[in-house]
N, C-alpha and C positions, 0 to 999 in steps of 0.2 A: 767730515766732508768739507770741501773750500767751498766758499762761497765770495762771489764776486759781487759792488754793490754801486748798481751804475743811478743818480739821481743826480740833476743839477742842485739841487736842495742842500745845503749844508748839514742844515739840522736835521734832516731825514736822512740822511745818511749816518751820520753819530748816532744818532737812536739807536737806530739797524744795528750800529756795530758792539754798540755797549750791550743791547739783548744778545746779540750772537755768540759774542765775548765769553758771557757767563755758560755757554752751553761747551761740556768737553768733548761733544762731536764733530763741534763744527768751527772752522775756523776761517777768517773775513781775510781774504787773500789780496784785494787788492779793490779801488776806489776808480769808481771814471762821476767826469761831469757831466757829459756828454758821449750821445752816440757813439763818436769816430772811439774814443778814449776807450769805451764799453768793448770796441771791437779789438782793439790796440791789445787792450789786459786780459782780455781773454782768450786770446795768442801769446802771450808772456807768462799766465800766469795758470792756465788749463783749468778751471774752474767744473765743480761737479754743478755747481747751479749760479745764473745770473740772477740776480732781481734787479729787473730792469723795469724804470718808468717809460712811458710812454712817451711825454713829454717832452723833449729835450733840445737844444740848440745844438746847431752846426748836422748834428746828424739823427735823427728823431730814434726812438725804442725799436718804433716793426725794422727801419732801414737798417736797423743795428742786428736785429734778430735775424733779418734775413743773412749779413753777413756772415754771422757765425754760423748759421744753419748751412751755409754755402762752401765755410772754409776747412780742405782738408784739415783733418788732425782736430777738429771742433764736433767732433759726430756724437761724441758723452755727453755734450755742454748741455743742460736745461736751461728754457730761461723761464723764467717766471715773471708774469706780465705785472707789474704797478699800475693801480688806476685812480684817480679818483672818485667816477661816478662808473654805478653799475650799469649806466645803459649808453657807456662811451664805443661807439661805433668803431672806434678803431679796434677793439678787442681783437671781433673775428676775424680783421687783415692782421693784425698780428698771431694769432692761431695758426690761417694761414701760409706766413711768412714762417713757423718751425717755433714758435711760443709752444713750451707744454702745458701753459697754464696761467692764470692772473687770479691777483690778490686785489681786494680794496686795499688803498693807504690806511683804513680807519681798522683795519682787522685788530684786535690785541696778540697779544704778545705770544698766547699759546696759540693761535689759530696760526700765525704767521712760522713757528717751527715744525708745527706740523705741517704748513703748506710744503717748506723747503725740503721736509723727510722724503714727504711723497712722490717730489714732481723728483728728487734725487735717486728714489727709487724707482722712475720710470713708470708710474703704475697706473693711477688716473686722474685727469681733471680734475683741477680745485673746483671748491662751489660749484658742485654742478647744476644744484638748482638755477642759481644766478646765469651760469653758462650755459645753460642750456635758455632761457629767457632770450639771452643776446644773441646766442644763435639760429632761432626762432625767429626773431627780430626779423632778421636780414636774409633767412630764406625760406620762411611760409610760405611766399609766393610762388615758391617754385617746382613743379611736378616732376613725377618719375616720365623724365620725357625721353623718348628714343636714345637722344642719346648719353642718359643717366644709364640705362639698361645697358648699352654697349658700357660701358664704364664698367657694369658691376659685371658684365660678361666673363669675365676672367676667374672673378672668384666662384669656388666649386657652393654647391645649396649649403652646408655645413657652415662655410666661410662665410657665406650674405646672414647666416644666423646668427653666427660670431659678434659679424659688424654692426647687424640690429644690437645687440645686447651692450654692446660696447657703446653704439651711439646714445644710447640709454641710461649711461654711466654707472653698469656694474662691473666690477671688479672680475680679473681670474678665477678667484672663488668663485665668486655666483654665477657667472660664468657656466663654470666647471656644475653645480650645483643645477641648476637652470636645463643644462642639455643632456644631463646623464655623464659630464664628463671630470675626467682629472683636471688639479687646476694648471698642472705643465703640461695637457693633450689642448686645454682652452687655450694655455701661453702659444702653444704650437700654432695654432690656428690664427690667433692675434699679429700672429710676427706672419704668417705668411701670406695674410690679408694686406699688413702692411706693405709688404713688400710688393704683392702684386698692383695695389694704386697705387705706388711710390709716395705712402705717407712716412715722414719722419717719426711718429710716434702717435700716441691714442688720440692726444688732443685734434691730430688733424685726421685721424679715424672719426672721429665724432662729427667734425666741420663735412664732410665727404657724406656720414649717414644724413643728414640731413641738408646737403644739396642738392642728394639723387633719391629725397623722397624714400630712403629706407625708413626715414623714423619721421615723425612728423611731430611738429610741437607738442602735440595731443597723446603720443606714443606710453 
């Protein structure tokens, strides 16, 4: 898989590239300093996954994430969020903006391949525990209100059980396992829950269960 590796940081970026290096699946396709560069290379270079910091000059990580998420021919791209503290606000704007996911900087070495397998495979949120904290964070407050329920109107009773389970961070299998179903009739369902709120992928399936009070931090 390519992987794209956007950090103003020098030496975080050499790291990244020297672990990446050693691995024969995966191969570090191209470098940005910055935001705009992040968006530049990953139009040049079609990346299966960014690791992208947050942080950044000239064009910041979500304003980056949001472009790729925006730009024809960019619809594979994952990006995977760098952070350095687990309770940096911007996460869930980046989730939002088309992130399938974020890593601490501090993660080692195996946690960080396995991050990139997964969010490459489309499949779920990293640290959900963590992720599910920061998305908690920022909308406890907020109830199943009129028009969270027109929101979820669209999806059939099957699909609002999907999205619970989903927003809960279990997999297709469990999933599948969970409602009596296969895990490509749960994929079925997953993809057309997505499509009906026009979420890009799980990660903002999960930001949506828990804005419209499907799941509640407590779930």
């Amino acid at each position: 898989m390519k992987v794209l590796l956007a950090d103003d940081e020098g030496l975080v970026r050499s790291g990244f590239k020297v672990l990446l290096d050693l691995e024969d699946d995966i191969t570090v396709v191209g470098e940005a300093t910055n935001g705009a560069e992040a968006v530049l290379q990953a139009r040049l270079t079609r990346p299966d996954v960014v690791l992208m910091d947050i942080r950044m000059p000239k064009m910041d990580g979500i304003q980056a994430t949001t472009r790729i998420a925006e730009t024809n021919g960019l619809e594979q791209v994952r990006v995977l969020i760098l952070t350095t503290y687990d309770t940096d606000d911007n996460v869930v704007e980046a989730l939002q903006a088309g992130a399938s996911g974020f890593l601490l900087k501090d993660a080692g070495p195996a946690e960080l391949l396995h991050a990139i397998r997964v969010i490459a495979a489309g499949e779920a949120l990293l640290a959900p525990r963590i992720t599910r904290r920061l998305i908690s964070q920022f909308t406890a407050h907020r109830t199943a209100t009129q028009a969270a329920e027109d929101r979820l109107a669209v999806l059939t009773e099957r699909e609002r059980q999907v999205l619970t389970l989903v927003g809960q961070g279990l997999s297709n299998d469990e999933i599948g396992t969970a409602l009596f179903l296969s895990p490509a009739t749960a994929r079925t369902h997953v993809s057309h829950a997505m499509a009906k709120l026009g979420a890009r992928d799980r990660a903002q399936l999960v930001v949506i269960a828990y804005q419209t009070g499907l799941v509640s931090p407590h779930t």
